[in-house]
N, C-alpha and C positions, 0 to 999 in steps of 0.2 A: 562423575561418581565420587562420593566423599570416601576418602581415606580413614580407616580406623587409626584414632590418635586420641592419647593423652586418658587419665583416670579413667574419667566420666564415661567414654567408647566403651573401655576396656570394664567395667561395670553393667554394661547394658547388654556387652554379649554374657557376660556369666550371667546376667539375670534368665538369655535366654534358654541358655543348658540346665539353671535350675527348672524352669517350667518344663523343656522338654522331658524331664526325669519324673513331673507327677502327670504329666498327658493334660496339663492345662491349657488352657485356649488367652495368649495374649486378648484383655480387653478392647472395642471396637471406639475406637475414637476417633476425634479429628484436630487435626491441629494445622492451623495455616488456614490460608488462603483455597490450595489447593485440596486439600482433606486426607488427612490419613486415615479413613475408615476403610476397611476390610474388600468386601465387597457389597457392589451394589448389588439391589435385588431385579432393576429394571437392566442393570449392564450383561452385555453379552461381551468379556473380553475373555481368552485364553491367553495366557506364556506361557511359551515352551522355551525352553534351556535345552540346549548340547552345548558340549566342551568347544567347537570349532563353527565358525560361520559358514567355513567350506561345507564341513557336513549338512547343514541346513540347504545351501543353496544347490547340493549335487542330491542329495537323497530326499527331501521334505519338502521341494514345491508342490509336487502336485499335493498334500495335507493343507501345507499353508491355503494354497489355490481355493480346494473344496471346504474349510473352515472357511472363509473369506466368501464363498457364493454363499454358505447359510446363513450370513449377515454375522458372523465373528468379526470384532477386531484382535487381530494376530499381535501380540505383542514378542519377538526373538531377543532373550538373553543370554549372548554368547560373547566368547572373548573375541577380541579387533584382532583381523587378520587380514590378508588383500581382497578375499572375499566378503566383509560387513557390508563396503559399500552398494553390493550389488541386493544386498536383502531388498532395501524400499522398492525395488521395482518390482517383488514379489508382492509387494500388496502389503506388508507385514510393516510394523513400526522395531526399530531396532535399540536398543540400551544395553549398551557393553558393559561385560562383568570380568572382571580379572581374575584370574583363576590360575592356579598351578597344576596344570593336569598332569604331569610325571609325578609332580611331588606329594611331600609325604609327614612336611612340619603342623604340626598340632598348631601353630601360632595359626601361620595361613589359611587352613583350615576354618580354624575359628574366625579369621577375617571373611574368608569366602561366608560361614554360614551369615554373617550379621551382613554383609553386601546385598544376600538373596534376602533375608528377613527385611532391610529399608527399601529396595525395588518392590516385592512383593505389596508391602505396607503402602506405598506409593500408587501403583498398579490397580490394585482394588480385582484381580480377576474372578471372574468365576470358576474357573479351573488353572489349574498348574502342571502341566504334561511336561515329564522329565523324561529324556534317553541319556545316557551313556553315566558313568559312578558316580562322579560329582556333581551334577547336578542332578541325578536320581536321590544320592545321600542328601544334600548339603539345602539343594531346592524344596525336598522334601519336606523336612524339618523345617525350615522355614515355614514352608507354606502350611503347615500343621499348626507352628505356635499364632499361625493370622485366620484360622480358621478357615482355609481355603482348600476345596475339595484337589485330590491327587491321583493322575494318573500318571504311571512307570511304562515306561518300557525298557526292560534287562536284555538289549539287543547281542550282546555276548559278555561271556565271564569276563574276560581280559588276561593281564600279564599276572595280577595278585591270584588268580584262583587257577592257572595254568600253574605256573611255578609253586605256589604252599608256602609251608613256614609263617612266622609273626605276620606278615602284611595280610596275610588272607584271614588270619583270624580277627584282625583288627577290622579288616574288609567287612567279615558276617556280621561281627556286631553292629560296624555303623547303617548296614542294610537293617537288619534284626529292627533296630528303631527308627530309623528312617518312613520302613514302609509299614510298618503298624500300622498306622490310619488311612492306609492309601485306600484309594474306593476300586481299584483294577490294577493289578502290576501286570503286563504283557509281557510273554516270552517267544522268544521267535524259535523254539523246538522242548521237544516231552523233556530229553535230559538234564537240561538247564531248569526249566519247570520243578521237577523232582528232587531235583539238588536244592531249592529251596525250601521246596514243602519239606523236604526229610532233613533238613537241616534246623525247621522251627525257625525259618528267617522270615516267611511267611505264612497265611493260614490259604490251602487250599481253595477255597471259595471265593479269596480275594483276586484269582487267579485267573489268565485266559490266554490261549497260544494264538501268536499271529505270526501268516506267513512270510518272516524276514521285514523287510519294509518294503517287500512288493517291485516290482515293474515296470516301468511304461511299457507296453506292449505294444504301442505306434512308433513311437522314440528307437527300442530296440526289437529288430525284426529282418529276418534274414534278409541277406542278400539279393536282388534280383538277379545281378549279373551272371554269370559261369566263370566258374572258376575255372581255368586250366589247369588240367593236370599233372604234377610233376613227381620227379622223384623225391623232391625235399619236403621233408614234414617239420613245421614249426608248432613248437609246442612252447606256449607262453603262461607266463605268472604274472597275473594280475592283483597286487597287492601292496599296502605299507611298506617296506622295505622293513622284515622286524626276523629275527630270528623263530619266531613264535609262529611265523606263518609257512614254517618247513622251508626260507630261503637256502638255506646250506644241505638239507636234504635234496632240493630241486640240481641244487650245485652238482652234489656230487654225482646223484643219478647220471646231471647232463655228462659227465669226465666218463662215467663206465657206458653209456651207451655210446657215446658219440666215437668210443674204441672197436666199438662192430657195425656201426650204423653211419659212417663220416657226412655224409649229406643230411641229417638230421642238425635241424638250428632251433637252437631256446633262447627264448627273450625274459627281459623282465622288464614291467613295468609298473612304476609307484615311484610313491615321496621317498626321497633320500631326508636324513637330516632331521628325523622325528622325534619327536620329546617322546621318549619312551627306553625305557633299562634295556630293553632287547633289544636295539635297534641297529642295523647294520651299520657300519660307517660307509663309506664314501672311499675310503682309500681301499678298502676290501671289495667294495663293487669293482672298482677302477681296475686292482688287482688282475679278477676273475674276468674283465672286457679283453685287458692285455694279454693273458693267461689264452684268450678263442673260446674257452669255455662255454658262455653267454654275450648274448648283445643285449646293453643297457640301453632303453628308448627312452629314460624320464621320465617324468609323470607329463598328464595331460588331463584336461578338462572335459576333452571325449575322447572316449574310450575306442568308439566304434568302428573307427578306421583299421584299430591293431588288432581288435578282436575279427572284424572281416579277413584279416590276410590269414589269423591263424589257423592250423587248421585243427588245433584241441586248445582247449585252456586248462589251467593245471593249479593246483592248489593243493600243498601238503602241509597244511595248518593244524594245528595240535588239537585247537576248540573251536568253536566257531558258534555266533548266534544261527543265523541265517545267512552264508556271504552271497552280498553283493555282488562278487567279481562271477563268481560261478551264475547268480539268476539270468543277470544280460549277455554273457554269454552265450546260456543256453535260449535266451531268447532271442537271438541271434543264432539260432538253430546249429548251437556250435558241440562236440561229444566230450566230455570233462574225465580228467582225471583227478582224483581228489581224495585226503585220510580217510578209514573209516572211522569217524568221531562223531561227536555230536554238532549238530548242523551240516555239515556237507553229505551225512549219507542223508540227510531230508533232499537233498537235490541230488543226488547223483543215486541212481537205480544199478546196480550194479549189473553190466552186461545188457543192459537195457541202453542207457543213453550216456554212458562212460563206463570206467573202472573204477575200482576201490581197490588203495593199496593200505599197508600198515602203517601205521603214526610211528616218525622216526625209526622210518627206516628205510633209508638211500637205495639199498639194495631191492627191494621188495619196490620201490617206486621206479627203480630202473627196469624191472622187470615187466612192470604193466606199459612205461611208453615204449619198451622195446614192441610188447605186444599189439597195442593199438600201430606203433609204426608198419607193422610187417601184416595189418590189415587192408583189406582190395579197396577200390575207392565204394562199392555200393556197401560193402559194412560199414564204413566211417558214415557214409550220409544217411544210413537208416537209425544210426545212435544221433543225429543232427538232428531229426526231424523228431524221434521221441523227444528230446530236448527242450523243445519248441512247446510241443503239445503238454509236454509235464506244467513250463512254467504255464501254460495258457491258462489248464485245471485246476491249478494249486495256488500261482504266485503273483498273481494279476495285481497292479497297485491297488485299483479296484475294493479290491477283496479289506485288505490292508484300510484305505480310508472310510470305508463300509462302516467296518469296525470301532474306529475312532470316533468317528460321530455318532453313533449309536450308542455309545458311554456316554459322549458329552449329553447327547440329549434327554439321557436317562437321570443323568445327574440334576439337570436342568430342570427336570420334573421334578425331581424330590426335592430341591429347595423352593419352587415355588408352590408344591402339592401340600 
């Protein structure tokens, strides 16, 4: 990957912020050997960018997969991490992109957009599918001043548009023009949806909700075995390790239940150590292990073993697109507890296949797993089984890649129609 350096660089990407400010279309040329022209009109290639490889290889095989059976080649631009190497065996061709996803310097920035602007220019694809900020903003614009069509997906706000203040306003703007030209931005719930249409960061029409990023429905799928039944009820968190995702909410609830309820055990499970403002440390987990509070299990690659033993999965996050942790769960015919906020009341039915407690708030969160704990084993496994049957009608990966190639191929028609 070329490094930005010296005048000449540093003149190429201002020429590209002046074009992006009159919505002009970098010219289609070629240079080299190889060609720098835009796109082919005979190529079928997609890039997709996210901020992590990990994320590609745990959430977007089965896309890459079904892009790759309609004869795509899958091009993944994402930063190196111990998960890149596993992309080629997804089918997908891989070109690492360095990126600062905590941060928040203008300089960098401006290196990330002109790195997506020479990959893309290189690339030639027919489409450009971006998930998560920086490569929604940064790929976006790039892919606008090469002429190449743009699909979003605004899988959740994040840490800038939970917390407010200067970052989130800087945030709108950079969306505001990023996705002008996009041909679909995806949201995975109405409120996140509405917060842009009513913000004027998008226009309505350019718009389409998808559910979460879907499921494997073979992958995750209840248990055959029996479980035995006991007195202890394990109630775990499946997540980031980030303050943002109600970690010290789950804390404390566990302190005030676990003073009327002693056989009650809470787990947590995710990345320690995460490039993000909110992020727990490590000596605070270590703390709250020492403390009996919670048991720290680490992260893992599969989930499925921790989510079998527990017998709720719990989630008191502030925002949410569509999570993750809550779909396979409950496809995994498991009963959730969770904020009521945007995205987790799309899965969680209140009284139906979990509870809904109040956003930041320890007490009110203690009070719903006091309640689900002090439920008979046939209520807990009748909230299991709606669980199951919600994701089957709603959350199917299915559903989700349906969608995605039904854009691309839309698209597809209109440049050669």
């Amino acid at each position: 990957m070329a490094i930005l350096s010296g005048r000449g660089a540093h003149r190429e990407v201002l020429r590209l912020f002046e074009i992006l400010g009159t919505g002009a279309v970098l010219p289609r040329t070629r240079r080299g050997a190889k060609g720098w022209g835009v796109v082919s009109e005979a190529g079928k290639k997609i890039v997709i960018s996210i901020n992590t490889s990990w994320n590609v290889v745990n959430f977007r095989k089965g896309l890459i997969e079904a892009m790759r059976g309609q004869g795509y080649d899958v091009v993944v631009a994402a930063p190196k991490d111990e998960y890149s190497s596993v992309l080629p065996s997804l089918g997908c061709r891989y070109v690492q992109i360095e990126m600062d996803n905590s941060g928040t310097s203008p300089a960098r920035d401006l290196m990330l957009l002109w790195r997506y602007w020479r990959i893309l220019r290189r690339e030639k694809p027919s489409v450009f599918v971006g998930f998560t900020i920086k490569p929604n903003v940064f790929g976006s614009m790039a892919a606008n001043l090469n002429g190449i069509p743009v699909i979003n997906n605004v899988s959740g706000l994040g840490t800038v548009f939970v917390r407010g203040g200067l970052l989130q306003k800087i945030a709108r703007t950079l969306y505001r023009l990023a996705l002008a030209r996009s041909k679909v931005v995806f949201f995975q719930n109405h409120d996140d949806r509405m917060l842009f249409v009513g913000g004027h960061l998008v226009r309505e029409e350019q718009t389409a909700l998808l559910p979460g990023s879907g499921v494997d429905l073979t992958r995750f799928s209840p248990s055959s075995r029996d479980k035995p039944r006991s007195d202890t009820v394990i109630f775990l968190l499946v997540a980031r390790l980030l303050w943002d995702k109600g970690v010290g909410e789950f804390i404390e609830a566990a302190r005030l239940v676990s003073r009327k309820l002693p056989a009650v055990r809470f787990q947590l499970l995710g990345f320690l150590d995460v490039e993000n403002r909110t992020a727990v440390g490590r000596a605070q987990v270590e703390q709250w292990v020492k403390e009996g509070v919670v048991e720290y299990l680490g992260a893992t690659d599969d989930v499925r073993p921790f989510l079998d033993i527990a017998d709720c999965v719990v989630l008191p996050s502030y925002r949410e697109g569509t999570p993750r942790s809550l779909l396979e769960a409950a496809a995994m015919g498991k009963p959730l507890i969770a904020t009521d906020v945007p995205g987790c009341r799309e899965v969680v039915a209140d009284g139906v296949n979990g509870l809904l407690c109040k956003v930041r708030d320890a007490d009110d969160l203690a009070d719903r797993i006091t309640e689900f704990a002090m439920m008979d084993g046939a209520s807990r496994d009748r909230m299991g089984v709606e669980s199951r049957k919600k994701v089957e009608r709603q959350f199917s990966e299915r559903i989700v890649i349906e969608k995605y190639l039904e854009q691309i191929e839309r698209l597809g028609s209109n440049r050669t129609g």
